[in-house]
C-alpha positions as CSV (number, residue, x, y, z in Angstrom):
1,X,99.2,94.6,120.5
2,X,100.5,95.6,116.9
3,X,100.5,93.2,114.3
4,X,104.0,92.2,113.3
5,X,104.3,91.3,109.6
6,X,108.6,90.7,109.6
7,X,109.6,88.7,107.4
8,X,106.4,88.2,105.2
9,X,106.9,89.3,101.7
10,X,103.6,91.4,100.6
11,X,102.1,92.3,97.1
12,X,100.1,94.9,96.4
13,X,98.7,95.2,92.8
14,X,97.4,98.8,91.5
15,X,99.7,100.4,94.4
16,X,99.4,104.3,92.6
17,X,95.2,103.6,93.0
18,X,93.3,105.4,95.9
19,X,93.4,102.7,97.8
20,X,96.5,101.0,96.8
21,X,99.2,103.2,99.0
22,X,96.8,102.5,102.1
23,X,97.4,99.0,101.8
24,X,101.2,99.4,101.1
25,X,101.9,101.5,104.0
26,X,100.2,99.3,106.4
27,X,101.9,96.1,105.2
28,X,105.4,98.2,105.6
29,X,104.6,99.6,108.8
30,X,104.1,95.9,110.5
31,X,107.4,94.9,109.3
32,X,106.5,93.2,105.7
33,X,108.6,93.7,102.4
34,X,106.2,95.1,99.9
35,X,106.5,94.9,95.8
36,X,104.5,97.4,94.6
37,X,102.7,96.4,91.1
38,X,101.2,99.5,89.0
39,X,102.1,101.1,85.3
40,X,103.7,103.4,87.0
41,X,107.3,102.6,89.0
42,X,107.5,105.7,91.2
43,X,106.0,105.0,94.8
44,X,103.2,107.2,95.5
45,X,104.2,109.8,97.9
46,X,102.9,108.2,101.1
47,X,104.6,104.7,99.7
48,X,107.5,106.1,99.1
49,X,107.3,108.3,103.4
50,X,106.5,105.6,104.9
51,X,109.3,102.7,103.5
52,X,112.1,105.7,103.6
53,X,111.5,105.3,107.9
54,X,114.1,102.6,109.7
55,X,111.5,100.8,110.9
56,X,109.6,99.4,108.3
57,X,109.4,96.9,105.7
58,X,111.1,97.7,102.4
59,X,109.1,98.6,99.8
60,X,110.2,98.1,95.7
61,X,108.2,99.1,93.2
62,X,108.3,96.7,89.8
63,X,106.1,97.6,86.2
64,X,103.6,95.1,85.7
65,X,100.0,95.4,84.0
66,X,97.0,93.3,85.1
67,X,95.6,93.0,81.8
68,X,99.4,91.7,80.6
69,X,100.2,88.2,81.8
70,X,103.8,88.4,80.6
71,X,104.1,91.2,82.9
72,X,103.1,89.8,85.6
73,X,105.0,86.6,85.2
74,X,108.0,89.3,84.8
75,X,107.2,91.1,88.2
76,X,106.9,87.6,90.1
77,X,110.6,86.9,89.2
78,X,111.5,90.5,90.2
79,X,109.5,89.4,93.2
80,X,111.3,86.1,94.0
81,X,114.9,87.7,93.1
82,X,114.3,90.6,95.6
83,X,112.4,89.2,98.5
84,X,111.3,85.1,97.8
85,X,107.9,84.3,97.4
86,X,105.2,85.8,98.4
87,X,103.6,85.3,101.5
88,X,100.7,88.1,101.0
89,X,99.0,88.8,98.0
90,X,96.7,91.5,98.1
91,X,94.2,92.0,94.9
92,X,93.9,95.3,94.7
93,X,93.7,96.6,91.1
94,X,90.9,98.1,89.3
95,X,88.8,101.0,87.7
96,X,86.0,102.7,88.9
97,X,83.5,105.9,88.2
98,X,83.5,108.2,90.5
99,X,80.2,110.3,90.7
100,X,81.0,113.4,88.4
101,X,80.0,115.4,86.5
102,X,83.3,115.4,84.6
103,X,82.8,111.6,83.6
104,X,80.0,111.8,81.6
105,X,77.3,109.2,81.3
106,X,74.8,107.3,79.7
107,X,71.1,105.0,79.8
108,X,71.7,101.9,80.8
109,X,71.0,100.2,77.4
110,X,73.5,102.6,75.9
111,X,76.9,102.1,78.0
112,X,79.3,101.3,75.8
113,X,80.6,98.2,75.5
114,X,84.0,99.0,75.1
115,X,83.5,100.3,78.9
116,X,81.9,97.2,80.2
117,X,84.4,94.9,78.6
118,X,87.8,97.5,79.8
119,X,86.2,97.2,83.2
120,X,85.5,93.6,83.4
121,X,89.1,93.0,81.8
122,X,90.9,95.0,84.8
123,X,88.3,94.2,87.8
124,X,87.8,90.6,87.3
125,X,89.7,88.9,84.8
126,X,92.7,90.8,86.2
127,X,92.7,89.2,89.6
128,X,92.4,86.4,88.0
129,X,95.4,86.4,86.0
130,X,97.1,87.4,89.1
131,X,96.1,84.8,91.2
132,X,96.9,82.5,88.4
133,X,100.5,83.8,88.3
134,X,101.1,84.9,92.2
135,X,98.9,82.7,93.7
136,X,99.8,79.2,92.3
137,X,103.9,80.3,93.3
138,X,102.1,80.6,96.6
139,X,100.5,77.4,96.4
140,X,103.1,75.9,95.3
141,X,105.5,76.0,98.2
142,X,102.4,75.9,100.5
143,X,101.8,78.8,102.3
144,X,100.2,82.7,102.2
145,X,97.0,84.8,102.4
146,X,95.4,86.1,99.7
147,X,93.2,89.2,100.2
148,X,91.4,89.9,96.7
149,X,89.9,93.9,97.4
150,X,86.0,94.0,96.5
151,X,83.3,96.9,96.9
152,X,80.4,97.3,98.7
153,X,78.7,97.3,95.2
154,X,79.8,93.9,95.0
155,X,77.1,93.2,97.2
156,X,74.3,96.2,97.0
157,X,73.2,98.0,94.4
158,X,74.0,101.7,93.8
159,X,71.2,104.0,95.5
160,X,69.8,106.4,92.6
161,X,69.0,109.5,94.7
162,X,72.8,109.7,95.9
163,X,73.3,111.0,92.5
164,X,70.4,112.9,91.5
165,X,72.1,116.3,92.4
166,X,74.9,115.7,89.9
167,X,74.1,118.1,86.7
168,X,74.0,115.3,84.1
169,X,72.0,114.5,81.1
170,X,71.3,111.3,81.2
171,X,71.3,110.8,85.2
172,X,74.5,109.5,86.6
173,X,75.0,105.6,86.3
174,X,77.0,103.8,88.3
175,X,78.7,101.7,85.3
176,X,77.4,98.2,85.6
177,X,79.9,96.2,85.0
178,X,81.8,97.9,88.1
179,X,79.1,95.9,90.5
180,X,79.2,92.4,88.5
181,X,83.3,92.5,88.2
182,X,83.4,92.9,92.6
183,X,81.0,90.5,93.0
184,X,83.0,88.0,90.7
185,X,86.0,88.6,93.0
186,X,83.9,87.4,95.8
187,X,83.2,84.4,94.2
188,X,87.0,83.7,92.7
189,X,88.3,84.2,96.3
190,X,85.6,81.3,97.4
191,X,86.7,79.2,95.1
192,X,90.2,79.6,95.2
193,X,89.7,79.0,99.4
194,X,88.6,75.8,97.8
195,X,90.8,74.7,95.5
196,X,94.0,76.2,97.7
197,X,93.0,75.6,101.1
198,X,94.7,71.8,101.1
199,X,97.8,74.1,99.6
200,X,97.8,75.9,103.1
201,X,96.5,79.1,101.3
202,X,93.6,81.4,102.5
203,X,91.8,83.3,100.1
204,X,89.6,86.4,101.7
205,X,87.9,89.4,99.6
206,X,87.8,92.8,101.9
207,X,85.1,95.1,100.6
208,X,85.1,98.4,101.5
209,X,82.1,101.0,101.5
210,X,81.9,104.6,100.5
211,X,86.0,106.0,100.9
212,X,86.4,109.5,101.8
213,X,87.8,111.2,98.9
214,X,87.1,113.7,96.9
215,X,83.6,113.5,96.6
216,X,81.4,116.8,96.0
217,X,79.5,118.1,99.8
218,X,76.2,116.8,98.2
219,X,77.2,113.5,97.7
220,X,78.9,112.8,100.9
221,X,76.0,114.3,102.9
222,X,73.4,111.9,101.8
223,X,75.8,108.8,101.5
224,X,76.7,109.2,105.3
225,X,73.1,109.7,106.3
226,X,72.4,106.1,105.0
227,X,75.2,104.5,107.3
228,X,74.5,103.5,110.5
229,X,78.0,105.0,111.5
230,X,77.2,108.3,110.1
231,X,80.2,109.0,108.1
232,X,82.2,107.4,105.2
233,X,85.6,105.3,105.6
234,X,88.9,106.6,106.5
235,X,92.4,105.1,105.7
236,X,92.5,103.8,109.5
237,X,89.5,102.2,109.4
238,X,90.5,100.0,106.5
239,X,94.2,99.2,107.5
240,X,92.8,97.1,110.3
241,X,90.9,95.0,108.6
242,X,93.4,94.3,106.3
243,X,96.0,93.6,109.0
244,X,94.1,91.1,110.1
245,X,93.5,89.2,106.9
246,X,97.2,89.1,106.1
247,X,98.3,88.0,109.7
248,X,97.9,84.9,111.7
249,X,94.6,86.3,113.6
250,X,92.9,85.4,111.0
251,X,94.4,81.3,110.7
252,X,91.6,79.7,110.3
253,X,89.3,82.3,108.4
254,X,89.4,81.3,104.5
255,X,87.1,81.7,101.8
256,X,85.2,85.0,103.5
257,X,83.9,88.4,102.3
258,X,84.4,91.3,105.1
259,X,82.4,94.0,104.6
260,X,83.6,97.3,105.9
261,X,81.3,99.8,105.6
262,X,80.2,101.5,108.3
263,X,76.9,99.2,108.4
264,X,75.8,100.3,104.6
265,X,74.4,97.1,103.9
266,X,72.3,96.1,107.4
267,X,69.1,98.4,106.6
């Protein structure tokens, strides 16, 4: 039976990212209105398909910067004058490192701190600020689901040899703060289950594993051999988990991580 979202009003920070429009289109497609939060206005392409159909949610698309309070605090009255508040809040901004070549790297006692401190300002302390904005409106009249989006390297660290093959010098490193900001989300949306649960609120982090992307043959080869499911995710086999976080299946689950990764993390 398909999950039907009508009349829930969804928010989805960081909408333009890779992950972003996967959680937009499935919010629309059960029925929910959708502001879309990003620097960028313009719908991604699949956004923008999806909420041009009759039957879905609608879907507006509103400026706002996690790193930016004010902005935020401007996109929640664009929120409130288009659709009400909130009902679903769904965490999603944030910066990552692919594996590349192109993206240089460095020894770990050399990253720069200007890279550790942009990363920890977008991944953690920006879903803080936007709980503090979104999520106490939410609070206040007593009712929504927050999903804040974390990472299998929330959890796990990253596995050297997946990268060994990459022509770098130093190795690839998977940027440390990356790992420490999605396991502080984890532990934000526990205590926010806390401190919001007599408010009515759940508060949930979803962690995907490794995305299919566009990740070199290399890579992917020796990332699926370590996952009991023997291949990486796919936009279906997030949108399902998310579905269920945002709707009423999940009534009474609060202050949880799901992990979906294939079974990554059970070795």
């Amino acid at each position: 039976m398909p999950i039907d979202l009508t009349g829930e009003v969804a928010v989805v920070t960081g909408v333009a990212g890779k992950l972003g429009g996967i959680w937009a289109c499935a919010l629309l497609e059960a029925g929910a209105d959708v502001l879309g939060l990003d620097l960028n206005e313009v719908p991604p392409d699949d956004v923008r398909k999806v909420a041009e159909r009759e039957d879905t949610g609608t879907y507006v698309g509103a400026w706002a910067d996690v790193t930016h309070r004010r902005s935020l605090e401007q996109s929640l009255r664009t929120c409130q004058e288009r659709f009400g508040v909130p009902t679903i809040l769904v965490n999603n901004a944030g910066i990552d490192q692919p594996p590349s070549a192109a993206g240089g790297s460095w020894y770990f006692e050399e990253v720069p701190e200007e890279l550790s401190a942009v990363t920890l300002d977008v991944n953690a302390l920006g879903a803080l600020r936007v709980c503090q904005v979104y999520g106490s409106a939410m609070a206040h009249v007593g009712r929504g689901t927050i999903i804040n989006i974390g990472s299998l390297y929330g959890n796990v660290a990253p596995y050297p040899p997946l990268y060994e093959h990459i022509d770098l010098d130093p190795p690839f490193l998977k940027p440390p703060a990356y790992g420490m900001s999605k396991a502080g989300v984890s532990a934000l949306s526990r205590y926010l289950a806390a401190l919001w649960g007599p408010n009515g609120i759940r508060v949930n982090t979803l962690s995907p594993g490794g995305v299919l992307g566009e990740q070199d043959p290399e890579f992917r080869r020796k990332f699926t051999a370590r996952v009991p499911l023997g291949r990486m995710a796919e936009a279906g086999d997030l949108t399902g988990p998310l579905l269920f976080l945002a709707s009423d299946l999940s009534s009474y689950v609060t202050g949880q991580e799901l992990i979906v990764d294939g079974g990554y993390v059970c070795w």
